[in-house]
N, C-alpha and C positions, 0 to 999 in steps of 0.2 A: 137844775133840770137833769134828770137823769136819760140819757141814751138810752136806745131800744134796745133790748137784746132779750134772744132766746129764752135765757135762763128763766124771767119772770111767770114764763108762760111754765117753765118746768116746775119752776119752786110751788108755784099755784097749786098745777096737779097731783106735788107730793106732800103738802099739808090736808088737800082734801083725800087723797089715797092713806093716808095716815088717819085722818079721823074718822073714817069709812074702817078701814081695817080696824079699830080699835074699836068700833063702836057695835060693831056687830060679833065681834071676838071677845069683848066686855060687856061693855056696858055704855049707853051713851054719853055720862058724865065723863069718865074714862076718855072717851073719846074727843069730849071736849079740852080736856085737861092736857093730853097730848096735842092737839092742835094749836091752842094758847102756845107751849112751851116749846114747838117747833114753828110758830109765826114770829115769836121773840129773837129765833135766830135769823129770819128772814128778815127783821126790822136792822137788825145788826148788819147784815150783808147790804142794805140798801144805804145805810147810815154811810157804812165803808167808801160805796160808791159815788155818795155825795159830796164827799170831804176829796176824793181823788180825783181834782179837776186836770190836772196840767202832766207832761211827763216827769218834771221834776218829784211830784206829791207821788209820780206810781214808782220812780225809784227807790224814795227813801220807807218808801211802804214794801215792796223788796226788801230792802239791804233790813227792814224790821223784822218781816217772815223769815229770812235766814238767820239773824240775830236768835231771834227767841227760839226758832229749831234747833239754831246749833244748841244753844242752852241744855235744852232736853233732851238729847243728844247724848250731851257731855256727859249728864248726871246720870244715865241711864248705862254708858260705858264704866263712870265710876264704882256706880253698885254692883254690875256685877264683876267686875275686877276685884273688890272687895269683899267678896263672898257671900254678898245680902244685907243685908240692915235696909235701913229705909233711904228713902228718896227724897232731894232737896223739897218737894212738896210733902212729907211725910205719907209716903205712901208705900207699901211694902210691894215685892214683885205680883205680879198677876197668876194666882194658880190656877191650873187651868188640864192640869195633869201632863201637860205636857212640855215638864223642865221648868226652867227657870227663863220667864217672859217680863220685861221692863214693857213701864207702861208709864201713866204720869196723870193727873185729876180733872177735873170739870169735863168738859166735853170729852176730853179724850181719855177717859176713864178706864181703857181696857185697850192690849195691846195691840187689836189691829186697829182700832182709831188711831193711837197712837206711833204707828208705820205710815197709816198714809197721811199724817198728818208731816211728819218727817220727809215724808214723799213730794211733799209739796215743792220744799226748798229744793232737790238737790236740781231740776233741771236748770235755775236760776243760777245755783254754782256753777255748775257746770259748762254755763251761756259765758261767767264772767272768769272761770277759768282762762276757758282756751277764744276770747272773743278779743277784739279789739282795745284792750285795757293796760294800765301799768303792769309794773312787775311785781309790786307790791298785792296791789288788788287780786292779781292771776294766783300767785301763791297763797294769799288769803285765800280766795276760795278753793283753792285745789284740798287745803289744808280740811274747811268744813268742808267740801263735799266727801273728804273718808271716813269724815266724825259724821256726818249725815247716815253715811253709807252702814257702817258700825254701828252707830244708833237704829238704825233700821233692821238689823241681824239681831240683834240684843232682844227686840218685841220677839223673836220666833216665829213671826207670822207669815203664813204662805199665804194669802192673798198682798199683804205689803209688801213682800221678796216680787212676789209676781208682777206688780207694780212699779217694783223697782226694773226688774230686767227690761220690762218695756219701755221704761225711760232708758234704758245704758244700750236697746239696740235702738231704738226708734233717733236715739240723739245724734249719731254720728251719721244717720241718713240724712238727715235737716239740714245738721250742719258741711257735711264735706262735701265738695262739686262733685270728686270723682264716686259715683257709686257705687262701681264693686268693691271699691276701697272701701267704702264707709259699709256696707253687706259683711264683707269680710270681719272688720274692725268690731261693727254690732253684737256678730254671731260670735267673736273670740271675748267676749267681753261679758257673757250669756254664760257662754260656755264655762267661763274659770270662775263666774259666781255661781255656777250648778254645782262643779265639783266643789267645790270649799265652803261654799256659805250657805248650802241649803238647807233649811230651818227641819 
C-alpha cells in the first residue's frame, strides 16, 4: 500500500505538462511518445516506494544511492585526472563549449543531470558523517562526501554547484542548535566553494 504524499499529485501534473508541451510544440504522437517514456520513470519511482516498507529497507537503499554515486563520482574524478579518454560507461566528456564537463549515461546523460544526481547523495554523507555513528562509518562518509563533492565540480555545471552550496549552508542550519554558529559555518563554507570551485 503505498502512503500519501505530495509528489503523486506533482509527477501527474508533469507528465501531463509534458505531453501538452510536446504535443503542441510537435506533434501529438510526439507527445505521446514523451509521456509513455516519462510515465516509465514514474512506474519506477512507485515500484521503489513499494519495496521500502520498513527503516531498515530505507537505510540500505541510502547506503545504495551513496554507493552507486560515489561510483560516478570516482570515474568522473579519474577521467579527468587522466586527461580524457572515456568513462567506466564508455562515454566521452560532455562538450558543451564550455571546458571539459564529466557526465555519465541513461538518464543522466548530460552533466547537469549528472550533478544533481550526485547531488542527491552528499546530504546523506553528510547526516552520517558528523551524526551519531562509528568511527569507521563517520570517516567513510567524510571520505565520499569529497568524492561527491569533486565529482560534482568535474560536471562544471552551475545549476549543480548551486545545488550544491544550498546543501553545504542549508545543512549546518538543520543540523547545529546554536544558529549563528551554524549562519556563520554555512556562509564560510559558501564562501571558500565560490572562490575555488566555481564552475
Amino acid at each position: 500500500k503505498l502512503i500519501k504524499m505530495p509528489q503523486y499529485i506533482l509527477l501527474f501534473a508533469l507528465i501531463v505538462i509534458i505531453f501538452m508541451s510536446n504535443a503542441i510544440h510537435s506533434d501529438f504522437v510526439f507527445g505521446i511518445n514523451e509521456f509513455v517514456l516519462f510515465f516509465k520513470k514514474i512506474c519506477i519511482f512507485i515500484m521503489v516506494l513499494l519495496i521500502i516498507d520498513s527503516v531498515k529497507k530505507l537505510k540500505i537503499s541510502i547506503f545504495f544511492i551513496i554507493i552507486l554515486s560515489s561510483v560516478i563520482a570516482t570515474q568522473a574524478i579519474i577521467q579527468v585526472l587522466s586527461g580524457g579518454g572515456i568513462g567506466l560507461a564508455g562515454q566521452d566528456f560532455y562538450h558543451s563549449g564550455t571546458g571539459i564537463r564529466t557526465t555519465w549515461v541513461g538518464l543522466w546523460n548530460g552533466a547537469n543531470s549528472t550533478a544533481l544526481l550526485l547531488n542527491i547523495a552528499v546530504p546523506f554523507t553528510l547526516e552520517f558523517t558528523f551524526g551519531p555513528y562509528s568511527v569507521f562509518w563517520r570517516i567513510l562518509n567524510f571520505v565520499l562526501s569529497g568524492c561527491l563533492i569533486w565529482g560534482i565540480c568535474t560536471t562544471n555545471s552551475r545549476g549543480g554547484f548551486v545545488t550544491l552550496l544550498a546543501i553545504l549552508f542549508l545543512y549546518p542550519i538543520f543540523r547545529l542548535k546554536k544558529k549563528t554558529f551554524a549562519i556563520i559555518t554555512g556562509v564560510l563554507l559558501v564562501g571558500i566553494m565560490l572562490i575555488y570551485l566555481t564552475p
